[in-house]
Steps between C-alpha positions, in 0.01 A plus 500: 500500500607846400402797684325773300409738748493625865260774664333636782177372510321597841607716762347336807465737741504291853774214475253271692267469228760408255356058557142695441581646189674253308225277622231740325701509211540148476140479471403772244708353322369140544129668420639625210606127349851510540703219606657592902780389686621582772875536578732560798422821755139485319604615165214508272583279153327516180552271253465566111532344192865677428586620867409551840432822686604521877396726751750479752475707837812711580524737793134683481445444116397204256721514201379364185781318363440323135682156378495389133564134449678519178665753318266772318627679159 
């Protein structure tokens, strides 16, 4: 896997509701029909047909962070 690109997602304001907000976005996501995993520390995974997109918590933000799984022209 290749990684595409990394970004600030979310600013969560309170630290302590970082495990409540991945878990919310875990499930919009879900009720949107993608496929979820869930990684180490809670990160949020979404898996594609090319890629995956992470959401990843660092300090009091989510950063989006995009994988490709083969090389794109």
């Amino acid at each position: 896997m290749k990684k595409i690109r990394e970004q600030v997602f979310r600013v969560v304001g309170d630290i302590m509701r970082m495990s409540s907000a991945l878990n919310t976005l875990a499930k919009e996501h879900e009720r949107e029909g993608y496929k979820v995993e869930r990684g180490l520390a809670g990160v949020v995974i979404l898996k594609l047909e090319n890629g995956e997109v992470h959401f990843v918590p660092a300090g009091s933000t989510i950063k989006q962070v995009l994988y490709a799984y083969r090389e794109t022209a």
